[in-house]
N, C-alpha and C positions, 0 to 999 in steps of 0.2 A: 538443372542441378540444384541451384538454390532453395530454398523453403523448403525441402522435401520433409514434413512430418516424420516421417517411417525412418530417417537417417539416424544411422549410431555411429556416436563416440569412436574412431577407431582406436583398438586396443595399445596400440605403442604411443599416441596424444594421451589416454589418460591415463598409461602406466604412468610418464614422464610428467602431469600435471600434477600429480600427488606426492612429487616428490620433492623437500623443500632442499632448494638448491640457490643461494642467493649469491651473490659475485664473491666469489673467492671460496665460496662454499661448495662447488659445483659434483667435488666429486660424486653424492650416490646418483645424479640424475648422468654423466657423462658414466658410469657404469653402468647403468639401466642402456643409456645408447650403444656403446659398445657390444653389449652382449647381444642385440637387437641386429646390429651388421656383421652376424659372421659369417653371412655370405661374402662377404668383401676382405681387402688388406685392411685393419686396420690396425692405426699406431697412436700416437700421443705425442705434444711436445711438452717442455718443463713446465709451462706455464696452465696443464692441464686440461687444452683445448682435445678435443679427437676426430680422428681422421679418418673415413673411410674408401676408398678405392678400388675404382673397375676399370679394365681395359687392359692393353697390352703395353706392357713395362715403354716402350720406346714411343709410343702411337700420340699422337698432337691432332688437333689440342687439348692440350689438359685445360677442362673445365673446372673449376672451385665453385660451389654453391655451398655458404656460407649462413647460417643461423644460430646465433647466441645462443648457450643454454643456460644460462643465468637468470636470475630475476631479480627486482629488490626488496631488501628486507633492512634488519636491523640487526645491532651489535650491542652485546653489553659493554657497558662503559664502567658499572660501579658496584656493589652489591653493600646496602646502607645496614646497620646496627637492625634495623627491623625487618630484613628479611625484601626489602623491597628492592626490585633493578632499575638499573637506570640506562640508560640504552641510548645511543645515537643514528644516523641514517645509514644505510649501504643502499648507494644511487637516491633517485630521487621521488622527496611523497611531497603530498599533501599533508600537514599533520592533523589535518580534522577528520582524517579519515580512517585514523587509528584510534578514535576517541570510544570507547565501547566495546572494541573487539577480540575476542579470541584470538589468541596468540598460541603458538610452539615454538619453544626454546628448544635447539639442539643440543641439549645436556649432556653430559659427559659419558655417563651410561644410559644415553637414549632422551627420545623427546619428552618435555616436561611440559605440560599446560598452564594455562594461564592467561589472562585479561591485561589489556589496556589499559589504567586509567586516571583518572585528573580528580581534583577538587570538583565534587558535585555543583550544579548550577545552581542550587540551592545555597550555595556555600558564599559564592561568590558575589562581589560588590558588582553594583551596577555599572561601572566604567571596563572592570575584569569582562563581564557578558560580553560588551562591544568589541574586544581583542581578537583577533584571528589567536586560536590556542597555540603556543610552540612546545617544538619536543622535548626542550628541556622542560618542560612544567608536568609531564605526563611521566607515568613511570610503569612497569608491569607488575603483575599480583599473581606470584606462584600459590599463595596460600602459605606461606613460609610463615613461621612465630620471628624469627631471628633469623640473622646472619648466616648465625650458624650451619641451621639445616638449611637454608637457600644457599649454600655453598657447598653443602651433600650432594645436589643435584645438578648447581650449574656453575658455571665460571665468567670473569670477566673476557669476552673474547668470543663466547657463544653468537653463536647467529638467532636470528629469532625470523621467522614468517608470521603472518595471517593467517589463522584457520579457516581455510577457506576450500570444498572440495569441489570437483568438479560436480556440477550438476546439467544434464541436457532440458532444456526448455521447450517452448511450443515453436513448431514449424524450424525444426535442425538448428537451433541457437544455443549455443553452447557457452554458459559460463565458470569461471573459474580464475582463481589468481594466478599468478605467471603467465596467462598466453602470451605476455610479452617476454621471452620470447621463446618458450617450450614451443611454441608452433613453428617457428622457426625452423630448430633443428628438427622437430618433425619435419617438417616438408624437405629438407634438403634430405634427409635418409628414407623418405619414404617416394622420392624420385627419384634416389639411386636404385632403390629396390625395383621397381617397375622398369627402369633402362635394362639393368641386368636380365631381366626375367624376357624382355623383349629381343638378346640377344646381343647387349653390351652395347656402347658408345663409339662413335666412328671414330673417337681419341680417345681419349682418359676421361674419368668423371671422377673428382674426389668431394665427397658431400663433410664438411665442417661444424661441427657442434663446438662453438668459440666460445670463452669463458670471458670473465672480464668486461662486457660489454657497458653493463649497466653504470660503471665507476669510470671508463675511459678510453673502449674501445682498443682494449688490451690486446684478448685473446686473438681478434682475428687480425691483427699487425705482426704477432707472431707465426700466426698459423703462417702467414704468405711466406713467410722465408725460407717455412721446411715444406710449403706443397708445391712452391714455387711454379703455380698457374697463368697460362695464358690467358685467360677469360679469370673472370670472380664475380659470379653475383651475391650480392649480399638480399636472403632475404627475412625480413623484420616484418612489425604492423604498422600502420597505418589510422588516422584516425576517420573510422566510419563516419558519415557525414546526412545521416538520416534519425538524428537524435534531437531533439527539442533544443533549443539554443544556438545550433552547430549554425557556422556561415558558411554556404557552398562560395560563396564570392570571394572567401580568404584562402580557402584552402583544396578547392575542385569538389568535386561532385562522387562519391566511393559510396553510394550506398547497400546498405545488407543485399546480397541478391545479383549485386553486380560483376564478382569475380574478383581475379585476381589486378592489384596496382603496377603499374609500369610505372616508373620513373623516368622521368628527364629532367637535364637540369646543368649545370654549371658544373657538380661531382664527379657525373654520370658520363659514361661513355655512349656517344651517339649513334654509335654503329651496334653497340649493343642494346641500346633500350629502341635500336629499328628492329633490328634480328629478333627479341625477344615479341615485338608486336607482331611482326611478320608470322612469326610461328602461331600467335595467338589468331592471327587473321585464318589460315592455312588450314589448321585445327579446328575453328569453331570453339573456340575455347573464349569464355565472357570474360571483358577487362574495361578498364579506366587507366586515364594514364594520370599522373601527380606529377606536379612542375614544383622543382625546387631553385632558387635563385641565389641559393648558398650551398652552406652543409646541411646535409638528409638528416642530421644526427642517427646515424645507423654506422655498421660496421663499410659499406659502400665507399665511407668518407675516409679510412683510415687502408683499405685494400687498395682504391686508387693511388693513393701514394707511396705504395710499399715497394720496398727493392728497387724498381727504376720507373716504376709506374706500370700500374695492370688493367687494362680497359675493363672497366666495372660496369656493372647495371644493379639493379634496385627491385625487388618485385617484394609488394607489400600484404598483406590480408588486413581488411580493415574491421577495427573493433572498438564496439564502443567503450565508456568510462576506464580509460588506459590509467595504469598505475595505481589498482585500486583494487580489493579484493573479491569483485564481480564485474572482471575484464566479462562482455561478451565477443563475438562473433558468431558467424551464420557457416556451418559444416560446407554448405555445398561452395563458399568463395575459398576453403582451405583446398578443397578438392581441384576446384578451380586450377589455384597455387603450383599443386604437385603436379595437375597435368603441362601447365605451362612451360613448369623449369624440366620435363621432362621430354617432352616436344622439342625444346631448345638445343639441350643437349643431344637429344638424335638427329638435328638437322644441322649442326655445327659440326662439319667437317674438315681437313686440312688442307680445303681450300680457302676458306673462310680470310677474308680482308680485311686485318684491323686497323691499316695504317690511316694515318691522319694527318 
């Protein structure tokens, strides 16, 4: 599956990568999702996560597979006498990796473009160069004269992203800003699609596109309350571990090519992340497993606790330069992904033994 050259982009990954949707910002890319499940129930809670569902209204167990549609970006903070913004974090960057870059501000009547940027290197004293640069010292450039008209177009409160589009690379690697975690909710709605087509789930299947993720693990603490599931996988990335610097000895071994991640861990529900390899064993479907000896920071950590506790499991795609706006990944371990958590859910029946 992995490497394949000839692989394309599927069409509902790069509708949903092109759309900038950062935490709290979610709506146009949770509308793109929804209109994509109208094979299914779906509904919404306040908090603007969405919900899709297959099966028969009374039928157990209801499965949750859970993927953030959020991403991080920024927020304006100020808009100066000169036309210039000034912006704070949504979730969490680097900030040397905003130094230079294309920016879209989501403007009031639509996206406005615009640059990055700092005090030139040339500007700067010699002890400044040796400083890791912080956000507050950078600022964005609409090309505004003033205030004025930078206030025609945008406001304090605007979201801002990375310009950054999808593009597919050599041998099915696909990069693009957000895969953390538009892939996500892809793969949870694009394994419901495939259960459904195969003739439904021997329970319930509800596939979650969570919001919130990236600032605190919001949306999908909600979502539990109104899908109120017997199982929750939460699935997120992972960091690929076939990239120059990486230590396999810190953090397991997920290289491009390898499929999808299974968690285990101290979060993680043991019966679920056996079932989930099980199937993967069953199937012939490629995987690695990832040991966590705390919190996953993923949506998994905040589903385990919800209502009275929900046996969770974790299933990851791994990608390199996370947080940044040439996230990659490898097409065939998404692939991977969708067949796993789909596998899963046709073989979790209401026999299925969660006790512990």
């Amino acid at each position: 599956m992995a490497g394949d050259e000839n692989r394309k982009t599927p069409e509902l990954l790069d509708r949903l990568l092109r759309i900038a949707a950062p935490s709290g910002y979610e709506g146009p890319a949770a509308q793109a999702w929804r209109e994509e499940a109208d094979f299914a129930e779906v509904t919404s809670d306040a908090l603007g996560s969405s919900i899709a569902t297959i099966g028969e209204p009374d039928a157990s167990p209801l499965v949750a597979v859970v993927g953030h549609i959020d991403e991080i970006g920024l927020v304006i903070r100020h808009i100066d006498e000169k036309g210039f913004l000034h912006f704070g974090s949504i979730g969490g960057w680097d900030p040397q990796i905003l130094i230079g870059q294309r920016v879209v501000v989501e403007g009031r009547d639509g996206p406005v473009p615009g640059v990055a940027g700092r005090k030139p290197a040339h500007l700067l004293d010699p002890e400044q160069r040796k400083k890791v640069v912080e956000l507050k010292e950078m600022h964005i450039d609409i090309g505004a004269s003033d205030r004025e008209e930078a206030e025609a177009m945008t406001s304090v409160g605007d979201a801002v992203v990375i310009d950054a589009e999808p593009e597919l690379l050599l041998g099915g690697r696909l990069v693009s800003r957000s895969l953390d975690n538009r892939v996500g909710s892809y793969v949870a709605l694009e394994a419901l699609r495939r259960v459904a087509e195969s003739g439904g789930p021997p329970g319930r299947f509800a596939a979650v596109a969570a919001v919130q993720e990236e600032v605190g693990l919001f949306g999908s603490r909600t979502s539990a309350f109104q899908v109120r599931p017997d199982i929750a996988i939460a699935v997120d990335v992972t960091h690929a571990t076939d990239a120059p610097g990486i230590d396999e000895t810190e953090i397991g071994s997920h290289p491009f090519g390898s499929g999808a991640v299974i968690g285990r861990g101290s979060t993680l529900s043991p019966i679920v992340s056996n079932l989930l390899r099980e199937a993967a064993e069953a199937e012939g479907i490629p995987f690695t497993i990832e040991a966590s000896g705390n919190a996953t920071h993923t949506d998994a950590d905040s589903l385990q606790i919800s209502r009275s506790g929900i046996p969770t499991g974790l299933v990851s795609v791994p990608v390199r330069y996370m947080h940044s706006p040439v996230e990659m990944l490898d097409l065939g371990d998404v692939e991977a992904t969708v067949e796993l958590i789909a596998a899963f859910v046709r073989r979790t029946g209401p026999d299925v033994d969660l006790s512990r």
